[in-house]
Phi, psi and omega in degrees: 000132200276129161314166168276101168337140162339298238265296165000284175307331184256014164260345152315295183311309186287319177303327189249005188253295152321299172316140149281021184229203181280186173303312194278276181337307189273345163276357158275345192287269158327340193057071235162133163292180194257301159353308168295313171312309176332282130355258194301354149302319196278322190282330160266001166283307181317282206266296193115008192183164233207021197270132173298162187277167141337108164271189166078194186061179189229169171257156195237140192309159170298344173260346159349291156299357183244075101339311153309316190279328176278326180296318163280001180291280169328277153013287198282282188269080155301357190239353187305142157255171193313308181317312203289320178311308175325286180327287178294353204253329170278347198261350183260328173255306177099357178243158201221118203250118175274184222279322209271326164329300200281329205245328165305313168302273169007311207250347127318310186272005194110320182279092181285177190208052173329149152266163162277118180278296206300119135217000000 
């Protein structure tokens, strides 16, 4: 969903700023949730200005950057389950990973992670 223009917010801002009235009023005034309304007081109480943020983007995992260091991984225990991947990725890193991080990465680069039936 595309932001609300400037000019919008800030007549959003002026309505409840001019007014004797609520929140609730004005976010039915507007069609706008009372949230948004919320927001966008505290955010010109804060700030000074009424500009929307960054939408988007995603955060990127703690194993993002080890690409290499998980391909040897695999590479080296190919028979490992995820737990054991966990196990070794705190005791070699020091950092701690669930099972389902480790099987999402995993499964990004690409790296499967077949048994062996034969023992």
């Amino acid at each position: 969903m595309k932001a609300y223009s400037i000019e919008f917010r800030e007549k959003i801002v002026k309505a409840y700023e001019q007014g004797d009235t609520s929140i609730r009023k004005i976010a039915a005034q507007f069609d706008v949730s009372k949230g948004f309304v919320q927001k966008l007081l505290k955010q010109k109480q804060f700030t000074g200005h009424v500009q929307p943020k960054k939408q988007g983007g995603s955060l990127k995992s703690v194993l993002h950057s080890h690409t290499t260091q998980l391909t040897e991984m695999v590479e080296k225990y190919p028979d490992s389950t995820l737990s054991e991947y966990c196990e070794y990725w705190l005791s070699t890193h020091n950092q701690s990973v669930s099972p389902s991080m480790m099987c999402r990465e995993l499964k990004k680069q690409n790296l499967t992670r077949k048994k062996n039936n034969t023992q």
